[in-house]
N, C-alpha and C positions, 0 to 999 in steps of 0.2 A: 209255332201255333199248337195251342194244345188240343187233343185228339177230338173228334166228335163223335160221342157214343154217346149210349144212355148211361153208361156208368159215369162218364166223367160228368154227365152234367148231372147228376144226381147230388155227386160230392163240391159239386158245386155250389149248387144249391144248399146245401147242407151247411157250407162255408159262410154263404151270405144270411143264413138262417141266423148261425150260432154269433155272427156278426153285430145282429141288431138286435138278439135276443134280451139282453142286458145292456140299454143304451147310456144308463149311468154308470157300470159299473166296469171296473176292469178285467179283460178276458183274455188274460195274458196266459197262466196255467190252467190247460184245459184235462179232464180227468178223462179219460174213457171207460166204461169197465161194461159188465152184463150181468144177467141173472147165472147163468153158467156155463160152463166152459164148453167149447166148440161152437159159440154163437156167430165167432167172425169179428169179435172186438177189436183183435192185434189188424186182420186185414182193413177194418175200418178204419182203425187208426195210423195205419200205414198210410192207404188212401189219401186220408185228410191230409196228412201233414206235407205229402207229396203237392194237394195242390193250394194250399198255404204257401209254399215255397216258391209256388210258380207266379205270384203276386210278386216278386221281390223281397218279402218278407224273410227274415231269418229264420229259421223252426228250426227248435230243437227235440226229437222222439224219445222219450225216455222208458224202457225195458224194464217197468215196476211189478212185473211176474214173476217174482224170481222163483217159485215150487216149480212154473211149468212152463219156460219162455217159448218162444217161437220166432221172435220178434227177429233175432239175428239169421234166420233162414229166409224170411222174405229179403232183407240185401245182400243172401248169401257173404257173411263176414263171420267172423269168427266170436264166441260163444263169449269168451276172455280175454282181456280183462274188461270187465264191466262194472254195474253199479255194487255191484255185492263186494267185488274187491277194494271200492272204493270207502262203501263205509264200513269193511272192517279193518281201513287201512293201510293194505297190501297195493293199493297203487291209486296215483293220481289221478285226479277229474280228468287231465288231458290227455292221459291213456285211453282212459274210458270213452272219450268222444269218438266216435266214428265217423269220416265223412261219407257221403254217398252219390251217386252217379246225376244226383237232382242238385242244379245250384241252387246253394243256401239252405241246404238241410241236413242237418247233422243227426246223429242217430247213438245213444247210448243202450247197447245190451245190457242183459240183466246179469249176465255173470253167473258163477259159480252156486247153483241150490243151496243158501246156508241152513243150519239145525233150524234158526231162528228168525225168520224170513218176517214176521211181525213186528219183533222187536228193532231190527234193522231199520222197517220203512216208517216205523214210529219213533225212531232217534231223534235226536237233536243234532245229531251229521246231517241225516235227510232234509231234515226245514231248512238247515243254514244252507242248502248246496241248492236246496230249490230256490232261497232267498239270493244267493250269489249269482245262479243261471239266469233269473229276472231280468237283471242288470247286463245277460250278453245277447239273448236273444227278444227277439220280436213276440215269441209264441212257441211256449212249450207243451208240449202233449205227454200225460201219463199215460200208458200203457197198463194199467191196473189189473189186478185177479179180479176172479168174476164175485159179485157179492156174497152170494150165497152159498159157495163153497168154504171162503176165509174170511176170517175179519180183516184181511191187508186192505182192502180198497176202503174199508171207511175209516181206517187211519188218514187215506191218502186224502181221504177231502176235503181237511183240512187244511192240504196246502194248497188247494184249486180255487181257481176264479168259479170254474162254472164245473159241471160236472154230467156229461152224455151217458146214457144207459144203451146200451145194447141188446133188441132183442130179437131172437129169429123168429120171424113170423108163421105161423103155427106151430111155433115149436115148445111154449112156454106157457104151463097150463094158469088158470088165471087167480090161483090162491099164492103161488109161488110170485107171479107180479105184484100181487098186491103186498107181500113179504117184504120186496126189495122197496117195494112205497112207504114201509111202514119204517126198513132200517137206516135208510137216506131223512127221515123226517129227524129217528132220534138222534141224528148227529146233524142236525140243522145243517145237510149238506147244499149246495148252492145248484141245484138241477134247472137245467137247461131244455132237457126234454130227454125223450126215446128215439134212436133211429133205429126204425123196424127191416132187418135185414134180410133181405129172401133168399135165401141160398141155394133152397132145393127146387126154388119156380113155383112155389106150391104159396105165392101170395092171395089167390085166387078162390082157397079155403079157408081163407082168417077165419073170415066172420062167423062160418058155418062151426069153425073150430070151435072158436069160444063160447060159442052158443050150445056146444054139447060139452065142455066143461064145465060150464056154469050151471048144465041141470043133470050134471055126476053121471055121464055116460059110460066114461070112462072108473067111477068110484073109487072109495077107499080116500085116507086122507095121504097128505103130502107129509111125507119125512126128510128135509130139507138137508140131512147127512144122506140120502141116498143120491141127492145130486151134485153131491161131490167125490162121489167113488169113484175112484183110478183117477183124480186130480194130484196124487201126491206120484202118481206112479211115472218115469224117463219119459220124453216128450218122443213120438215116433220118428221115422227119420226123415227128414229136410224132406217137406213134396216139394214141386216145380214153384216154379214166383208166378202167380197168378198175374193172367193175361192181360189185366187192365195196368199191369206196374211194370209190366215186361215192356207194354205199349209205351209207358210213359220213359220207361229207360232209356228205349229206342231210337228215342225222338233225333 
């Protein structure tokens, strides 16, 4: 039985959201990404696919951050061989697949930071491997860099059914969302919605948030390379596997 908290049924509901969200269309590769990095995208999309899995469903997580992963510390599994080594060759998809402690969920890290981490996930390896993975799993989830740091994730939405944005709630002042509205529009990405993530407990001050960003409380404009500083910089070391996936491992 799956645990009863507010988190699981949050991601639950999240499931049956992105379910019915597009009733004609198919929602096989799912994108996840955010405005910028520490928002909790990789933990949401860990989440998700964990309780994806718990349907019976196949899922497969794919580790599409390769400047700054993390992805392989939440299953505590190792770094390589991942997808980096896959499209440049040094090893196979089936190296790269990782199983993990949830049945029916497979998990590819991102591997080795290459020079060219753009060109990589805008190859013609990467479409034909998402085109091939189609064909084995039920439902697969990107793991994507956050928008507004790289241009990686609006390569990737090309290859997605649907496409989830990630944002921490008061944390995301509102010319920078409206950025990420404006760069998903010029690549006719296929959005599905925002899941607004609260991390610090501070859901409580949205609205008050936005309401003194919107009349420049704070001031000065936004310089969209300022929120990507220290994103190119070694990822810190492994913290603990957050408690709602420790619970799930558990089981």
């Amino acid at each position: 039985q799956e645990p009863k908290s507010a988190a699981a049924e949050a991601f639950r509901s999240l499931r049956t959201a992105l379910h019915f969200s597009s009733v004609r269309k198919e929602k096989k590769v799912l994108l996840v990404t955010s405005a910028f990095p520490g928002e909790g995208k990789t933990t949401v999309a860990a989440n998700l696919a964990v309780i994806m899995a718990q349907t019976g469903a196949k899922v497969l997580l794919v580790g599409c951050d390769l400047r700054k992963p993390t992805l392989h510390t939440l299953f505590m599994r190792d770094r390589t061989p991942g997808l980096t080594e896959y499209l440049v060759g040094d090893a196979e998809i089936e190296a790269a697949i990782h199983t993990t402690e949830v049945e029916g969920l497979d998990f590819v890290s991102a591997g080795t930071t290459p020079p060219n981490p753009a060109e990589l996930l805008g190859s013609e390896r990467m479409g034909a491997l998402v085109a091939e993975l189609r064909e084995r799993y039920d439902t697969i989830l990107l793991d994507a860099p956050p928008l507004l740091a790289v241009t990686d994730a609006t390569l990737l939405t090309a290859l997605a059914d649907l496409t989830v944005v990630v944002m921490e709630a008061g944390g995301v002042p509102i010319k920078a969302a409206q950025r990420v509205t404006e760069i998903l529009r010029a690549v006719a990405a296929p959005v599905a919605g925002l899941v607004f993530n609260d991390k610090t407990g501070k859901g409580y001050e949205y609205y008050s948030y936005y309401r003194d960003r919107y009349y420049g409380k704070y001031g000065g404009a936004y310089g969209y390379g300022y929120y990507a500083a220290g994103y190119y910089e070694e990822p810190s070391p492994p913290a603990r596997r957050p408690s709602w996936l420790t619970r799930i491992f558990k089981r």
